[in-house]
C-alpha positions in Angstrom: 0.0 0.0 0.0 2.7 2.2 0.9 4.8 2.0 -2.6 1.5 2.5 -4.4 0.9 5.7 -2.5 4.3 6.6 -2.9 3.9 6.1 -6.3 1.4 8.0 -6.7 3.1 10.5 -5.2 5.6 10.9 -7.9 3.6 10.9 -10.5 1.7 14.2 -9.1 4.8 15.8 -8.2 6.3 14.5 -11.7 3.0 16.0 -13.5 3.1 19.4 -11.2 6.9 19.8 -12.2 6.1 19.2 -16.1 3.5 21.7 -16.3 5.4 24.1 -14.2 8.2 24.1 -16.4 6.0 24.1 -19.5 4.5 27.4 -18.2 7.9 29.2 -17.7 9.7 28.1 -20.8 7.1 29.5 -23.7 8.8 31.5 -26.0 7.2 35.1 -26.6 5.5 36.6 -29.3 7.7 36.8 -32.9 5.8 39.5 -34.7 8.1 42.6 -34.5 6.2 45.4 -32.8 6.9 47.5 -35.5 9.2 48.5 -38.1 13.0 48.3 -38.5 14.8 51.1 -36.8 16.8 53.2 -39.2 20.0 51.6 -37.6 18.8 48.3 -38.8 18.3 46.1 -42.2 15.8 44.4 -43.7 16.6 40.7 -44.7 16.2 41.9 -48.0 19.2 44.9 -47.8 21.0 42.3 -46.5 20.6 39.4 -49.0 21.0 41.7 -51.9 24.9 42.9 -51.4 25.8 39.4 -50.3 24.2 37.0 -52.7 22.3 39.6 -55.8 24.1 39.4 -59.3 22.4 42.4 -60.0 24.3 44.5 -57.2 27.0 46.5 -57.8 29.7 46.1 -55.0 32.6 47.5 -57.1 32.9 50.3 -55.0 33.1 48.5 -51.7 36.5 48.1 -50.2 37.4 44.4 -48.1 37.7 45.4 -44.4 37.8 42.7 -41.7 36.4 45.5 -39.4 33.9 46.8 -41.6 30.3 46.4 -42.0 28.5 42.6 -43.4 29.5 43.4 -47.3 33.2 43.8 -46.2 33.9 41.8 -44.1 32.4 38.7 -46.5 34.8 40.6 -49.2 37.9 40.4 -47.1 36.7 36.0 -46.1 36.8 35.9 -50.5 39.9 37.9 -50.5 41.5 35.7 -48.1 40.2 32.3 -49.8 41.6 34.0 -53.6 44.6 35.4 -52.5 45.5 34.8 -48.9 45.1 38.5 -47.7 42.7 41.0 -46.8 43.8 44.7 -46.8 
């Protein structure tokens, strides 16, 4: 009788515990509460220097310290000719 109560027991608790931890770890709400800030880029500005054939990036220099567009220039710098200015 004892180990069944006991049992028992755990299973509560167990159950308790489960839904306790189910209630703290929901993630919050993903729609943005507004727009981008002007310090920050769209997905789209992003993709487009990086990955567009229809961007031109000629006039961007390779700088490991530099914004998304040059550091990725300095990474295919490096890979082509082993440096990076």
């Amino acid at each position: 009788m004892k180990k069944v109560v006991r049992e028992i027991l755990i299973l509560i608790i167990s159950i308790v515990g489960v839904i306790y931890l189910v209630k703290i770890v929901q993630a919050g709400s993903l729609t943005p509460s507004g727009p981008p800030a002007s310090t920050m880029k769209t997905l789209q500005e992003v993709f487009d220097p990086l990955a567009s054939s229809s961007y031109d990036s000629s006039l961007v220099t390779a700088d490991v310290n530099g914004n998304a567009l040059q550091i990725m220039k300095c990474i295919i710098s490096k890979i082509n000719t082993g440096t990076c200015p």
